[in-house]
C-alpha positions as CSV (number, residue, x, y, z in Angstrom):
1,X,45.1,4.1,3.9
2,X,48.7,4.8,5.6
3,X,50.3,4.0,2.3
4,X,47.7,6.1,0.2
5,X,48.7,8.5,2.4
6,X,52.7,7.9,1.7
7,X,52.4,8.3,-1.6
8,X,50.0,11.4,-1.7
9,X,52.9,12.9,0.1
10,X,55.7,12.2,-2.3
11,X,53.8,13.1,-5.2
12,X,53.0,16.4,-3.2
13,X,57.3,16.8,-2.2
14,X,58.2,16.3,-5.6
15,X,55.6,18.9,-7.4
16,X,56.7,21.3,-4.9
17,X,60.4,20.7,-6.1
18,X,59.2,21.0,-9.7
19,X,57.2,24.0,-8.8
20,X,60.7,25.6,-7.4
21,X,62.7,24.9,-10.0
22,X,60.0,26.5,-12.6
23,X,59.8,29.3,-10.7
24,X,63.6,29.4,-10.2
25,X,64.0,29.4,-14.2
26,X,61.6,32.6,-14.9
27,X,62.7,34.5,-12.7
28,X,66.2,34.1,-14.0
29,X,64.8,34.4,-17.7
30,X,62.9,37.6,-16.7
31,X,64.0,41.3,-17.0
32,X,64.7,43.6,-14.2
33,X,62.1,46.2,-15.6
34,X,59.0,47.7,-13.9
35,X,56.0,48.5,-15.3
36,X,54.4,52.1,-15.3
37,X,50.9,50.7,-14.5
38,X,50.4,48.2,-12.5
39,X,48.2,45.0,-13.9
40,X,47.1,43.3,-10.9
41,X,46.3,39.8,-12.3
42,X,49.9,39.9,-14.1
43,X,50.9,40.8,-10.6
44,X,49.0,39.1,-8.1
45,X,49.1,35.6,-10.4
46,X,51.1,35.5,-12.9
47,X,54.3,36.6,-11.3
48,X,53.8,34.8,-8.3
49,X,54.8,31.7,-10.1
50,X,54.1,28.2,-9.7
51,X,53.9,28.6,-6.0
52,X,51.3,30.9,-6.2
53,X,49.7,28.6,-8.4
54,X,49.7,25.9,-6.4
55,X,48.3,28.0,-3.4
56,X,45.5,28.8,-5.6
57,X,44.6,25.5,-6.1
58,X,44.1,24.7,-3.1
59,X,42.0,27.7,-2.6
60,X,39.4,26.1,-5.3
61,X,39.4,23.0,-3.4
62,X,39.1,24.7,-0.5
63,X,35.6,26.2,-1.8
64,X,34.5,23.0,-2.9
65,X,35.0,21.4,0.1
66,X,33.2,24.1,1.7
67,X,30.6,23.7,-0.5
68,X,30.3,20.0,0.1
69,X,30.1,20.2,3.7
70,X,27.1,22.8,3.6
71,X,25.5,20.0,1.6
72,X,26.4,16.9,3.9
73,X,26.7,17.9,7.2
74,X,23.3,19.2,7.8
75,X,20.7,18.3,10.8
76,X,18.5,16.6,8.1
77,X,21.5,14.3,8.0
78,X,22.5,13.5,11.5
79,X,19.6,13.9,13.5
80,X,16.2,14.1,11.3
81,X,13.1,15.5,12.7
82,X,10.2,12.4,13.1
83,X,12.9,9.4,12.9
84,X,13.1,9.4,16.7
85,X,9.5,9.5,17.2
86,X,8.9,7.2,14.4
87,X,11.1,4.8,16.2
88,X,9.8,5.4,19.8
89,X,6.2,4.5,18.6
90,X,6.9,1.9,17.4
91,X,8.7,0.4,20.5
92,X,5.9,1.1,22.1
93,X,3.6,-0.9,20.2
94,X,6.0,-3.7,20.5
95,X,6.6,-4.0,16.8
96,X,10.6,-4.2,17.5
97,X,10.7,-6.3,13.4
98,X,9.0,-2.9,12.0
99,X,11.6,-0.9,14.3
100,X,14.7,-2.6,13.5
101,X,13.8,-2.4,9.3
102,X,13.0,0.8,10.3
103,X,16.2,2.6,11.7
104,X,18.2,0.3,9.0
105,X,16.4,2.1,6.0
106,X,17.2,5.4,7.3
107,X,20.5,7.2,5.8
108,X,20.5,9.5,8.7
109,X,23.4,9.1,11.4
110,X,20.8,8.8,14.6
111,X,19.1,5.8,12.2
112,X,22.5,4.3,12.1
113,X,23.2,4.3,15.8
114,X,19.6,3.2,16.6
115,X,19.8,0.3,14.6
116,X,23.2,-0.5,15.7
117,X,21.5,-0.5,19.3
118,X,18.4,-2.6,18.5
119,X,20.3,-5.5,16.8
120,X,22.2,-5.7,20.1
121,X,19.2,-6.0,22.3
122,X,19.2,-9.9,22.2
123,X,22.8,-9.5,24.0
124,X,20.9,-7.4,26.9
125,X,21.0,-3.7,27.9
126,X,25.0,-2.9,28.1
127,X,25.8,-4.8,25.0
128,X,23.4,-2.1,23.5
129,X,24.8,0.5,25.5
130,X,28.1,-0.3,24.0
131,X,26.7,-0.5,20.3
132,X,25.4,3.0,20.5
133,X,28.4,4.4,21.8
134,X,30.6,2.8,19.4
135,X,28.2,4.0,16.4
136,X,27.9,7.5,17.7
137,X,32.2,7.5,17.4
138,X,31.9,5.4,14.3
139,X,30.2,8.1,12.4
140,X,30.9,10.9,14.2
141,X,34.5,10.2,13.4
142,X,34.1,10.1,10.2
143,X,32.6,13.2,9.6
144,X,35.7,15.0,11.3
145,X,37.8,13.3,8.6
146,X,36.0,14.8,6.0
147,X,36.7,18.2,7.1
148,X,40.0,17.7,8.2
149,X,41.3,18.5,4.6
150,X,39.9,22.0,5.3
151,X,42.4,22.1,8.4
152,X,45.5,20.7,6.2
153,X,44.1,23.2,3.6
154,X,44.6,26.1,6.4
155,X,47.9,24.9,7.9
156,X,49.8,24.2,4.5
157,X,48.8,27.4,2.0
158,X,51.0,30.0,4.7
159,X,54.0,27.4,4.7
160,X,53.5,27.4,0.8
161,X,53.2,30.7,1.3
162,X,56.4,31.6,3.1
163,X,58.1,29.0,0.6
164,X,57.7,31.2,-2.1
165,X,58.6,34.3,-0.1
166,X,61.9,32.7,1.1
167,X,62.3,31.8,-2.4
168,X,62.1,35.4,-4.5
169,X,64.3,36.3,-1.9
170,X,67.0,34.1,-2.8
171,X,66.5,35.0,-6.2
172,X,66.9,38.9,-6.3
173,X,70.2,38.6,-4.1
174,X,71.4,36.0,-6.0
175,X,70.2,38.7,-8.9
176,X,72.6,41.2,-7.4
177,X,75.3,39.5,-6.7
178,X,75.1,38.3,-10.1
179,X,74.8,41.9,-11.0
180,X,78.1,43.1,-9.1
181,X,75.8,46.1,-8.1
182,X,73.0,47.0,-6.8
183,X,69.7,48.1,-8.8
184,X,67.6,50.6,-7.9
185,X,64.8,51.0,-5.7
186,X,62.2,50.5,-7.4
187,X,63.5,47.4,-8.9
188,X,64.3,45.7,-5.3
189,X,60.9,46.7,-4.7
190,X,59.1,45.0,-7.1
191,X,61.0,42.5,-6.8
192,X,60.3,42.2,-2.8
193,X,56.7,42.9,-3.3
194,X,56.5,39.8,-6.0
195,X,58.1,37.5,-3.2
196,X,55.4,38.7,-1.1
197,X,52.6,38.0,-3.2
198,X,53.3,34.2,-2.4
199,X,52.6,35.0,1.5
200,X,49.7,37.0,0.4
201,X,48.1,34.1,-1.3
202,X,49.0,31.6,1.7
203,X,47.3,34.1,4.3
204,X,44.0,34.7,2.0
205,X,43.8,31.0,1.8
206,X,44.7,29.6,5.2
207,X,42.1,32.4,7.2
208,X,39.3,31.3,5.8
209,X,39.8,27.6,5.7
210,X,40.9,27.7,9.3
211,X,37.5,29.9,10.1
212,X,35.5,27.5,7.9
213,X,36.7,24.5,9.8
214,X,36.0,25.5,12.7
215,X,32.4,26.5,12.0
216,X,32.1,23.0,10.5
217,X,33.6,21.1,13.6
218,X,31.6,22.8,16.1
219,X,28.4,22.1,14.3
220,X,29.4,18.2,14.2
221,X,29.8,18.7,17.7
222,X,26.6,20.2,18.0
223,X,24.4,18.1,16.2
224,X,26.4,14.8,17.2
225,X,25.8,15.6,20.7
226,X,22.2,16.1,20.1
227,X,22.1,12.6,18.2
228,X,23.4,10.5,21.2
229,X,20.7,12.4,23.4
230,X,17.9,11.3,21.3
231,X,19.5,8.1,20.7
232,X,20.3,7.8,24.4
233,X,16.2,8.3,25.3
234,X,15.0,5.6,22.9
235,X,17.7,3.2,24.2
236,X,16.0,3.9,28.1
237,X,13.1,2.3,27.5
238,X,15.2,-1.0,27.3
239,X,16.6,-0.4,30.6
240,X,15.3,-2.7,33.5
241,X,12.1,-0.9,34.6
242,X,11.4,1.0,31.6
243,X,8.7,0.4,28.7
244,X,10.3,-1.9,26.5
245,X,12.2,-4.1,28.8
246,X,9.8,-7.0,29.2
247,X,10.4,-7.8,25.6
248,X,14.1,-6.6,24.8
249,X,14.9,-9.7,22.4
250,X,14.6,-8.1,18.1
251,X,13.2,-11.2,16.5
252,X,16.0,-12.6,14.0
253,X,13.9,-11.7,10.8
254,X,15.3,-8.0,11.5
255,X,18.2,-6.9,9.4
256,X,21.6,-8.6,10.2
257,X,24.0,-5.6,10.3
258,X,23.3,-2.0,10.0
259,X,26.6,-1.6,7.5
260,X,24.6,-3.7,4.9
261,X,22.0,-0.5,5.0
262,X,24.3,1.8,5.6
263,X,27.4,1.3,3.4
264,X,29.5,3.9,2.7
């Protein structure tokens, strides 16, 4: 993963170089003239060059990682309505074999941490304990990785963003000291506006990713909370005293490991 991760970087250094240079090269090729009407696509994307394309990009990933998340991370996912009750009954009745296959079949994340708890109950109450907590971080880890590209997302597009600014700078004084004079007003301001643009597309990209993310993370919170508290109550009656703790050996014809269910 580290070295995924290495070269995901490089490759992502050396487009940015290439994306500098190309933008470097048309603004030099390009005529100081300015437009009598103002076409906003020519303006808002076309001029903002290679940066701005790149920015936009990640604005379309961006949406489909929004898109993904409203799909994925969902209460239906994490904590179901009926699989706790499902699984309580069944405790109840003392059909732990039925319980076990149960939880294991269910894709949900409170099946997952359920079953990770019942194949530990031949090990006692704490070594169940300690399987549920470590499930519940397992998986509730995992879901903030999968939206912490939306927070990368956020925190790259306005340093993109101000990389194309400080860019077009560079470029129109380099333009008039080239020039041995210096142009009019309205071409330093179309100029300066077209460096801008680069910013512009940074902010409208980084707001609502940032926003997005943060919706996303505190529903994880949310509903991974409320899937250790149901998880939590089903793992009580296993405690001395409670219902299930006469009996708190899972016969070995139960599933072996909950990853064999739940692969990823």
């Amino acid at each position: 993963m580290v070295t995924r991760t290495r070269m995901s970087l490089w490759v992502f250094s050396v487009f940015l170089l290439l994306a500098g240079a190309g933008a470097a090269r048309a603004a030099e090729a390009e005529a100081p003239t300015v437009s009598a009407e103002v076409n906003y696509f020519n303006f808002f994307v076309v001029k903002g060059g290679p940066v701005a394309y790149v920015i936009i990009l990640l604005s379309v990933a961006a949406v489909a990682l929004t898109i993904e998340h409203c799909v994925s991370i969902r209460r239906v996912h994490i904590v179901p309505a009926g699989v706790a009750d499902r699984i309580r009954l069944l405790i109840d009745k003392r059909d732990y074999v039925e319980a076990v296959r149960y939880s294991a079949e269910q894709p949900s994340m409170l099946g997952y941490v359920l079953n990770a708890a019942l194949l530990q109950a031949p090990n006692g109450f704490p070594a169940m304990e300690r399987a549920l907590e470590e499930a519940v971080e397992e998986r509730s880890a995992k879901l903030y990785r999968k939206i912490e590209y939306l927070n990368i997302i956020g925190a790259v597009s306005p340093m993109l963003g101000l990389f194309g600014t400080v860019l077009g700078m560079i470029l129109l004084f380099a333009a008039i000291h080239a020039a041995d004079t210096f142009p009019r007003a309205q071409i330093v301001a179309d100029r300066v506006s077209i460096a801008l643009v680069a910013t512009f597309w940074g902010l409208a990209v980084a707001i609502p990713s940032l926003s997005i993310y943060s919706v996303f993370r505190n529903r994880i919170e949310v509903l991974t909370a409320e899937c250790a508290l149901a998880a939590d109550r089903i793992l009580a009656l296993f405690k001395p005293g409670g219902a299930a703790s006469p009996a708190t050996r899972v016969p070995n014809a139960a599933p072996t490991s909950p990853k064999a269910v739940h692969a990823t």
